[in-house]
Phi, psi and omega in degrees: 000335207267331191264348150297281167358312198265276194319330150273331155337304164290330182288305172327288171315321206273353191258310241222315203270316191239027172032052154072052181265332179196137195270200191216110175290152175351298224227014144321092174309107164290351176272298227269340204225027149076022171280328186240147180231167184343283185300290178345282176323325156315300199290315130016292195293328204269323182294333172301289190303326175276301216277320199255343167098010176277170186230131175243144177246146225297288171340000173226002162294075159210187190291355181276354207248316207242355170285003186206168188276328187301324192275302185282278174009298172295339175275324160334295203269022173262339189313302194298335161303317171272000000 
């Protein structure tokens, strides 16, 4: 699951956030290198919460969670564990 999980994830980002213009590595900052802004991160959150059936609660929306495809992926899969 986990290497579907990261692959769609980065597929999401690299379709909706940067409009397939360009692709994204693992360990890609999304803050720091402007791929993802506010409403992105939203959208981010609502495809997270449909495509994998997790509940994300507003308090775990930051950049310890959401900066890297990698960082959401591990959070994806602690979600999915609890």
């Amino acid at each position: 699951m986990t290497n579907e999980m990261k692959d769609k994830i980065r597929k999401f980002i690299v379709e909706v956030c940067l409009k397939n213009k360009r692709t994204i590595e693992d360990d890609d900052s999304l803050f720091d290198k402007g791929i993802v802004d506010s409403v992105e991160l939203l959208e981010l959150v609502a495809f997270l919460e449909k495509e994998f059936g997790i509940s994300i609660v507003v308090a775990d929306i930051s950049v310890a969670h959401f900066d890297t495809v990698n960082l959401i992926e591990q959070y994806g899969r602690k979600k999915l564990r609890s």
